[in-house]
C-alpha positions as CSV (number, residue, x, y, z in Angstrom):
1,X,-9.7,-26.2,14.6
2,X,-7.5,-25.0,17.4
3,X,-5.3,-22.6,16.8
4,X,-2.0,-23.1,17.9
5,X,0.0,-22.1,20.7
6,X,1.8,-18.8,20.8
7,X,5.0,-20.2,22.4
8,X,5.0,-22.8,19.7
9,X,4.7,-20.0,17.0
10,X,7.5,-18.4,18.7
11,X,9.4,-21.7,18.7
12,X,9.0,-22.2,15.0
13,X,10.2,-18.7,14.0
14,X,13.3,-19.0,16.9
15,X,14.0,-22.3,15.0
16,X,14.4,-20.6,11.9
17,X,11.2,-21.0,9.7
18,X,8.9,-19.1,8.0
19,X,5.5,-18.8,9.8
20,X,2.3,-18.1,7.4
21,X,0.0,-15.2,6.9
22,X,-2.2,-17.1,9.4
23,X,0.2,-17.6,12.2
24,X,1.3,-14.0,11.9
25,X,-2.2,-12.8,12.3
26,X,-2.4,-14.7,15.4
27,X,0.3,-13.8,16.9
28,X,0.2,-10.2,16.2
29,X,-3.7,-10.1,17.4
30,X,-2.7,-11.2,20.8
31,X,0.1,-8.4,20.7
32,X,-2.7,-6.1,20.2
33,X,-5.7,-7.8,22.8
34,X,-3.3,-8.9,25.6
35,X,-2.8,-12.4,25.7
36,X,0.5,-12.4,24.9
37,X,2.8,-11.6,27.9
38,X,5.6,-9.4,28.1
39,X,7.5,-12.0,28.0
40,X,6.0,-13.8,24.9
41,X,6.2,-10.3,22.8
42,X,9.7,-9.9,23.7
43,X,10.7,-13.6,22.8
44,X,8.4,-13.2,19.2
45,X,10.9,-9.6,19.0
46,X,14.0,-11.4,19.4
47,X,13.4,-14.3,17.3
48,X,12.6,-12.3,14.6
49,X,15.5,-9.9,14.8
50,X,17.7,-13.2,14.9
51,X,16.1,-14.6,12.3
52,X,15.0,-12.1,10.4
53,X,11.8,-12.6,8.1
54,X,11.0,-13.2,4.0
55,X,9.8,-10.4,2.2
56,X,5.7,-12.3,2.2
57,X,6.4,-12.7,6.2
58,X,7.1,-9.0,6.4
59,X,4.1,-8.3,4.1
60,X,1.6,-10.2,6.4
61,X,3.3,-9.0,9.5
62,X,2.8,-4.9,8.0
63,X,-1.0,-6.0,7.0
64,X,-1.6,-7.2,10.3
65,X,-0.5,-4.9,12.5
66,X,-2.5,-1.9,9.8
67,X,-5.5,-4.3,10.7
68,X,-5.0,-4.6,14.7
69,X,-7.5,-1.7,14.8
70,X,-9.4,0.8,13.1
71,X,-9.0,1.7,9.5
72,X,-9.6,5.1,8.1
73,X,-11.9,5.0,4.9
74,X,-12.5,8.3,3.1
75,X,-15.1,7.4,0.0
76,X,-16.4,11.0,0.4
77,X,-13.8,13.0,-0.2
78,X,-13.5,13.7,-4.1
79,X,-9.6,13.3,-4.0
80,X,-6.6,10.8,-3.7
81,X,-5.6,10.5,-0.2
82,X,-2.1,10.9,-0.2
83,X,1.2,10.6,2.4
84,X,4.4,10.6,3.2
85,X,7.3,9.2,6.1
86,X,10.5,10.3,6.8
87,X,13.2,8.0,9.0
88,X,14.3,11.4,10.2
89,X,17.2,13.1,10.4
90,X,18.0,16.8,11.4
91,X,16.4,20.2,9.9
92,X,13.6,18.2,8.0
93,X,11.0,20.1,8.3
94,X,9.5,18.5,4.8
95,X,6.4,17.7,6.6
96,X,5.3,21.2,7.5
97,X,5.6,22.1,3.9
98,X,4.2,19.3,1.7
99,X,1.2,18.4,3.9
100,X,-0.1,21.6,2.6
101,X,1.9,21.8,-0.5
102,X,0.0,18.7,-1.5
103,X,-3.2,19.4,-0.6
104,X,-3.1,23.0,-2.4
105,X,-2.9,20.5,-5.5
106,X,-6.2,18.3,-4.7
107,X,-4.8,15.9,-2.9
108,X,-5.7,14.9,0.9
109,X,-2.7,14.0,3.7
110,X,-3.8,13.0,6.9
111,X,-0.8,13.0,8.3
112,X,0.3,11.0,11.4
113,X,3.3,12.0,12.4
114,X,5.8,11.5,15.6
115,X,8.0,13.0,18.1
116,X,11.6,13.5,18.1
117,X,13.9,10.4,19.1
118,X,17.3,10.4,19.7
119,X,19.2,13.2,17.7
120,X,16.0,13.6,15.2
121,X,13.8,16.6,15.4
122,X,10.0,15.4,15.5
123,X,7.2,16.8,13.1
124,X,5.1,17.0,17.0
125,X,6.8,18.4,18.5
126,X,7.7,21.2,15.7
127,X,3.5,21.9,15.5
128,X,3.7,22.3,19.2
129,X,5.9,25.4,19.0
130,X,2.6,27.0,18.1
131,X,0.9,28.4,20.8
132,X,-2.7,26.2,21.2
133,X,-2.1,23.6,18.3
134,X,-4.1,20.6,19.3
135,X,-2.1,17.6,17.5
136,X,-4.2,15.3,19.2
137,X,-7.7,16.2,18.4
138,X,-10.7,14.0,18.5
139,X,-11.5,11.9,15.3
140,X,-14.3,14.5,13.7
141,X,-11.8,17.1,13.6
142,X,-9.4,15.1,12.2
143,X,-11.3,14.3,9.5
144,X,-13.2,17.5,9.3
145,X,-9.5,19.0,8.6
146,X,-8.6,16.5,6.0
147,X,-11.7,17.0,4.3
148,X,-12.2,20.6,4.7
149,X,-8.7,21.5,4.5
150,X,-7.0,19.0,2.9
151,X,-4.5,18.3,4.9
152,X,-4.2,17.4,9.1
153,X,-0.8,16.6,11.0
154,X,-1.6,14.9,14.0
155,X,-0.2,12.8,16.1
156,X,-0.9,8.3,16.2
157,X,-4.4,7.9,17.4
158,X,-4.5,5.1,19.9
159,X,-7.3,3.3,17.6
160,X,-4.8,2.9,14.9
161,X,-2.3,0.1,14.7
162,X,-2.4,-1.1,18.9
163,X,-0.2,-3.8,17.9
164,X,2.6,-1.5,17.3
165,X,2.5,0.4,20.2
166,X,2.7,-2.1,22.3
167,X,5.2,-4.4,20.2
168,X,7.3,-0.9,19.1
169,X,7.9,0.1,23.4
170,X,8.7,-4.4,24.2
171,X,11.8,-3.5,21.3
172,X,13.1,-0.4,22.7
173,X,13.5,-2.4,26.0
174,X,14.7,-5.6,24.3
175,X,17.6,-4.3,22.4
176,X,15.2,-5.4,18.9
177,X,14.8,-2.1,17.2
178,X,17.4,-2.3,14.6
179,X,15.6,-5.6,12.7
180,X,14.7,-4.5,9.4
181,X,11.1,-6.3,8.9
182,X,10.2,-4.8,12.6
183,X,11.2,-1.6,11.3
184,X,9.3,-1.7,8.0
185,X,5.8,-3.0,9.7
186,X,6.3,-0.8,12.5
187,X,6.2,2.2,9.9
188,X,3.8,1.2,7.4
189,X,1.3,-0.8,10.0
190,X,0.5,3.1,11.4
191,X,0.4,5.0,7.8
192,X,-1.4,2.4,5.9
193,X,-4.0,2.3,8.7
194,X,-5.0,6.0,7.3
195,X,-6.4,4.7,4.2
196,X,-3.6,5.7,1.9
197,X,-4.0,5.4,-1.9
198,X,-0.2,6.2,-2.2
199,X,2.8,6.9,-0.2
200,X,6.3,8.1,-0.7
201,X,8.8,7.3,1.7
202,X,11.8,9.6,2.4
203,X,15.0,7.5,3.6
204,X,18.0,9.5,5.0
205,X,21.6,8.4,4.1
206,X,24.6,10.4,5.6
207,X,26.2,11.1,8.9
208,X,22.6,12.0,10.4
209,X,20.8,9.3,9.1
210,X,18.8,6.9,11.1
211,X,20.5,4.0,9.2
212,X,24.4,3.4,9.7
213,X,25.0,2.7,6.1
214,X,24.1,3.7,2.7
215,X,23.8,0.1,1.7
216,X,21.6,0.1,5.0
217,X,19.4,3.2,3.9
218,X,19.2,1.3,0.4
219,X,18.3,-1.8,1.8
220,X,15.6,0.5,4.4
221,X,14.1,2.1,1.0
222,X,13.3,-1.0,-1.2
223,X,12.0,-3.3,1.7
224,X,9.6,-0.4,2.2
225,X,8.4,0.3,-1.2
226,X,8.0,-3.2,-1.8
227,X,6.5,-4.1,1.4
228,X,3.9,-1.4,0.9
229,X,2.7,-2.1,-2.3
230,X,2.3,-5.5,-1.8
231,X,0.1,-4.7,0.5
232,X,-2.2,-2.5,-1.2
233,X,-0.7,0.5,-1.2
234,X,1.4,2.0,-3.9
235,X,4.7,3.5,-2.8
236,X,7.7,4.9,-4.2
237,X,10.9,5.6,-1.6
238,X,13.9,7.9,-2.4
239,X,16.7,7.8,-1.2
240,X,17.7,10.9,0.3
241,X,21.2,13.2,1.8
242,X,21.4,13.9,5.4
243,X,25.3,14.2,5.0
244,X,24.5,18.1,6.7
245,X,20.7,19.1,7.9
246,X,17.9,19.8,5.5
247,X,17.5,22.8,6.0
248,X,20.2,25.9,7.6
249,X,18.7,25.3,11.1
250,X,17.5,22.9,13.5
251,X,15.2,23.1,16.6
252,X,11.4,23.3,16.6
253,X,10.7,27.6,16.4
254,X,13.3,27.8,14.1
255,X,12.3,25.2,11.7
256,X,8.5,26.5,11.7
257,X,9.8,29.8,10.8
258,X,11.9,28.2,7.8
259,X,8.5,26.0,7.1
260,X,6.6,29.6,6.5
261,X,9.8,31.3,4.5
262,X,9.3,28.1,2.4
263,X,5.6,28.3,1.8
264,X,5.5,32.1,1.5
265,X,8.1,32.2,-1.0
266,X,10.8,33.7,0.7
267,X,13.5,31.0,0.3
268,X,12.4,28.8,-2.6
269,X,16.2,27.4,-3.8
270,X,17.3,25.2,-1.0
271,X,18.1,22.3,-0.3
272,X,14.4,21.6,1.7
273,X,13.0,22.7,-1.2
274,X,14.0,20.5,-3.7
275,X,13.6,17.6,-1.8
276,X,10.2,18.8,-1.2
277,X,9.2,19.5,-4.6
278,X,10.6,16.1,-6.0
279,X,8.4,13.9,-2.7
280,X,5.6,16.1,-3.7
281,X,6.0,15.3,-7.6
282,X,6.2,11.8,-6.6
283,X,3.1,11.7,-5.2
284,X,1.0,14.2,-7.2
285,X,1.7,11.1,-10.1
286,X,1.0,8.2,-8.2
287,X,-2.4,9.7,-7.0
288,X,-3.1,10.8,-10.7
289,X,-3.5,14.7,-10.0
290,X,-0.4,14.8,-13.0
291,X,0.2,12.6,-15.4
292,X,4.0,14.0,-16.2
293,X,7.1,15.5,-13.9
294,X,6.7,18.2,-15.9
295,X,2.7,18.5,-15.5
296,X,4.0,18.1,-11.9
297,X,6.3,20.2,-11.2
298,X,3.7,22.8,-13.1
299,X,1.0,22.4,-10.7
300,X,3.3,22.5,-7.5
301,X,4.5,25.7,-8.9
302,X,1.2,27.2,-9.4
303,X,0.0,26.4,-5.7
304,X,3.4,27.6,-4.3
305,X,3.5,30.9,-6.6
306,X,-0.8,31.5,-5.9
307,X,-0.2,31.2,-1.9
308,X,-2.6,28.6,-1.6
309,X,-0.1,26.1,-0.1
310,X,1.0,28.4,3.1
311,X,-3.3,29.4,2.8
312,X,-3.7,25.5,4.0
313,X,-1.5,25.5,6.4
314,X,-2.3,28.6,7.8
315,X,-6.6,27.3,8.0
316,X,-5.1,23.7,9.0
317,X,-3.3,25.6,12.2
318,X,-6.4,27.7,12.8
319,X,-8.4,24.6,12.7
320,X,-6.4,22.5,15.4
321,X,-6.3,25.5,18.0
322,X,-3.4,27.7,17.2
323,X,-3.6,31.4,15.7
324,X,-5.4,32.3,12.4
325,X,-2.7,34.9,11.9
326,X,0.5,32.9,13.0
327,X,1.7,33.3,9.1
328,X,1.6,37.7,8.9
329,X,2.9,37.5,12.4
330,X,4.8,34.8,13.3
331,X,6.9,36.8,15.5
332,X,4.1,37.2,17.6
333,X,3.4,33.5,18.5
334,X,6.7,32.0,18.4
335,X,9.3,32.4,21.2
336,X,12.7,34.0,21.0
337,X,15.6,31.9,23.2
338,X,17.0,34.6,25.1
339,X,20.8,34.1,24.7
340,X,21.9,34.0,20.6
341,X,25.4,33.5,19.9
342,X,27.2,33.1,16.9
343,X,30.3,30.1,16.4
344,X,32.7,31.6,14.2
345,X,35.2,28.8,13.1
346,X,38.5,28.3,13.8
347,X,40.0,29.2,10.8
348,X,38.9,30.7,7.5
349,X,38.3,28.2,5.1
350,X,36.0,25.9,3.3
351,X,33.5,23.5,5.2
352,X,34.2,20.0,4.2
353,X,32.0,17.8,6.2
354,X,29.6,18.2,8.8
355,X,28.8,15.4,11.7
356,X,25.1,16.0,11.1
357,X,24.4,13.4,14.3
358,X,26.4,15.7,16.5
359,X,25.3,18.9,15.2
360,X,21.5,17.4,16.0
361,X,22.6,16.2,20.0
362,X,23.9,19.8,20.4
363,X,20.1,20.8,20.1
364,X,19.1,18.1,22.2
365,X,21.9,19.2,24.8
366,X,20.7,22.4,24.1
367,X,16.9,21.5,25.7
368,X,15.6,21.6,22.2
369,X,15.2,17.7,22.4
370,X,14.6,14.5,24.7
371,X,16.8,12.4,26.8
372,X,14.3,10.6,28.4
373,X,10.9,9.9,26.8
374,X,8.2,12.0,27.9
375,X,10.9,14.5,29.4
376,X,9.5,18.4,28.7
377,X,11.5,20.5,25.5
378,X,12.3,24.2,25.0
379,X,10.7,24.9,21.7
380,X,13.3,28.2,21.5
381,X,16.7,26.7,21.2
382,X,18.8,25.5,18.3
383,X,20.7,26.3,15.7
384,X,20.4,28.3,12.8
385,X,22.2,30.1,9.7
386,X,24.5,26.6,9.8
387,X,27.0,26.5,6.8
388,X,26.8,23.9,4.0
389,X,29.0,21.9,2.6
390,X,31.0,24.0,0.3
391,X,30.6,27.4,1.4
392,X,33.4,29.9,2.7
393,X,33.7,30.8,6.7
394,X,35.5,33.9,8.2
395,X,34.6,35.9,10.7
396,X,32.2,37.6,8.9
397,X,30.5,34.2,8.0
398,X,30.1,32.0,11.3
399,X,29.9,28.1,11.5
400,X,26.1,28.7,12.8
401,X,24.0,31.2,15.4
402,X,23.0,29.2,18.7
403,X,20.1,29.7,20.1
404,X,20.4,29.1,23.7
405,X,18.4,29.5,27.1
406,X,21.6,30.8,28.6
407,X,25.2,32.2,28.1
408,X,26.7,28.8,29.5
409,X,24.3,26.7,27.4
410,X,25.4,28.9,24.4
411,X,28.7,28.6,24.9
412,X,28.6,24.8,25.2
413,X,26.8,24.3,21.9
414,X,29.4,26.3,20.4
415,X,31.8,23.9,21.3
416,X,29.8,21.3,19.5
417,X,29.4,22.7,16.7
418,X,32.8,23.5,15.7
419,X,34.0,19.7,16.8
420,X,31.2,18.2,14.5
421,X,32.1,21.0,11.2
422,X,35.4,20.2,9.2
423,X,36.7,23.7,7.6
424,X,39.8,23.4,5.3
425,X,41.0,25.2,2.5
426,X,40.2,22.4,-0.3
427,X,37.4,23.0,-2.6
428,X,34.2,20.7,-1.8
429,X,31.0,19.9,-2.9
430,X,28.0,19.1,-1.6
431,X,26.5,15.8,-2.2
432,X,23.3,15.5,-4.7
433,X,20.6,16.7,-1.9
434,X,18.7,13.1,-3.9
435,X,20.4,9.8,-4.5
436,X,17.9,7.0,-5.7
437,X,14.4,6.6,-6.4
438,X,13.5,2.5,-5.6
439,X,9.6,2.3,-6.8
440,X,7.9,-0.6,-5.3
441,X,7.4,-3.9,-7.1
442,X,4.9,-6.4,-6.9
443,X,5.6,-10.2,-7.5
């Protein structure tokens, strides 16, 4: 039987119906081999963001895109392999310290991971701060890391999930990005590729949040967890606060040296920290290495408390190129920005509010980030030390310390950051660092 036409596929879903598992495979295979033009992709894009898609559409649509190209099995390796995503925001650096986190508690995380976009900081280009680290190495290594190490944070390989690369760069020139089931394929085609046997997805609400709205970020976090457990893959997403940035600092040095503190033990109450620990219990249950929060929380201590956490990240950054002793000397690898400036506020007072969005284009503005794609970074600058929600400012207490390539630079940041933190003399509190937990459902 003759398949049918792409441009009548298109039609059908421009028209405003539902297409099947089998049309979606179709269509989404000539995304990934070619014969569908430019043209044809961008149409499929828009008729879908239009139209939007059914929760079994958007299931068929995630399944095949993860199928477009290779799949990762791992039947040798005697533990669950585990994972999780992030829609970004600013200061999250939980990737740097759960990969290993995780893996200190038998669990395996090969970890794809991407670049910064817009005024989110990228897991990339955070790794390639360190001197020699490889985050594209060859397959064998990859999986020589995950199953030596337990843990590998690489970039996309090519082989996994073509479709999306080529559909993902057709919507960021056709205005399509912002369509929810595009979004939700786009990010579970890639991670489900890696042969997951559970994920936890990390969705940002707040003034540096991907999504506008926390109804948005709600709606984000149960099409995700339901999407991906429908499709083979259990997931649980929480709903997390980016109303200020994870952690005190943002840029990519900065938030490798926070990543160590964390790991070594030198700043274990924060708010990174417990949004770590609680993605971390989350999937030390699903992937049956606890079988309680408590039995969780017990074992995450133990790995944190015995160094073996900040022992697999240091051997997983030895293994992809960078420097064996980058944890006892970090000082040594890392560079310094040469200009450091502190913003002290206005007035003394309370901080209120924080524009989290802005605080994160200052570090882009800075260098620390990418206006145009491809475009080269200065792994030195950003901010650090910036206040939370809550706490008192003076001048002996500054809204943040800049970290700048120059005086001008410095100074211009500085501008930024007081416009985008509210100080007053009110009381305020900082909102719960975790709002919901949606775990995914299947029909």
């Amino acid at each position: 039987m003759t398949s049918p036409l792409p441009q009548e596929l298109i039609r059908a879903k421009r028209d405003g119906h539902a297409l099947d598992t089998a049309a979606i495979g179709e269509l989404v295979n000539g995304v990934a081999d070619g014969r569908l033009s430019d043209a044809q992709v961008g149409a499929l894009a828009m008729a879908i963001y239009l139209n939007g898609m059914n929760e079994a559409e958007t299931v068929a649509l995630t399944t095949a895109i993860r199928d477009s190209g290779v799949t990762l099995t791992w039947d040798d390796l005697p533990g669950p392999m585990l994972d999780k995503h992030s829609t970004g925001g600013v200061g999250d650096l939980v990737s740097l310290v759960l990969g290993p986190w995780i893996a200190a508690c038998g669990g395996h995380v090969p970890m794809s991971s991407g670049r910064g976009l817009g005024h989110t900081g990228g897991t990339l280009d955070k790794l390639e701060a360190i001197p020699g680290y490889d985050v594209t190495p060859n397959t064998a290594t990859f999986r020589r890391l995950v199953r030596e190490v337990g843990v590998a944070i690489v970039g996309q390989s090519g082989e996994l999930a073509p479709a999306d690369k080529r559909l993902y760069a057709i919507r960021d020139v056709t205005a399509t990005v912002e369509s929810l089931p595009l979004i939700v394929s786009s990010i579970l085609g890639k991670k489900l590729a890696c042969g997951l046997d559970a994920l936890v997805m990390d969705v940002k609400s707040g003034s540096g949040a991907f999504m506008p709205t926390h109804a948005a970020s709600l709606e984000l976090a149960a099409s995700i967890a339901n999407v991906a457990t429908r499709a083979g893959t259990p997931t649980t997403a929480l709903v997390t606060d980016m109303s200020q940035p994870l952690a005190p600092c943002a840029g990519n040095v900065l938030e490798v040296h926070e990543a160590i503190r964390a790991l070594t033990g030198k700043r274990r109450d924060s708010r990174l920290m417990t949004v770590t620990r609680r993605l971390a219990r989350e999937l030390l249950i699903a992937g049956r290495l606890a079988d309680t929060p408590a039995g969780a929380e017990a074992r995450l201590e133990a790995a944190l408390a015995s160094g073996e956490a900040a022992d697999r990240f240091a051997r997983m950054v030895a293994g992809l190129g960078g420097p064996c002793d980058l944890l006892d000397h970090p000082e040594r690898y890392l560079p310094r920005a040469p200009v450091t400036l502190a913003v002290p506020a206005e007035r003394a007072g309370i901080v209120q509010r924080l524009d989290t969005r802005a605080l994160g284009l200052a570090v882009v503005e800075l260098g620390g980030g990418r206006r145009t794609p491809g475009a080269a970074i200065d792994p030195a600058v950003g901010l650090s030390e910036v206040a939370a929600i809550g706490e008192a400012v003076d001048t002996e207490r500054p809204l943040a310390l800049v970290h700048a390539a120059s005086h001008d630079a410095a100074e211009r940041a500085a501008a930024q950051v007081r416009a985008a933190i509210v100080v007053d003399d009110a009381p305020a509190t900082a909102p719960a660092p975790i709002h919901q937990r949606l775990l995914g459902e299947t029909p």
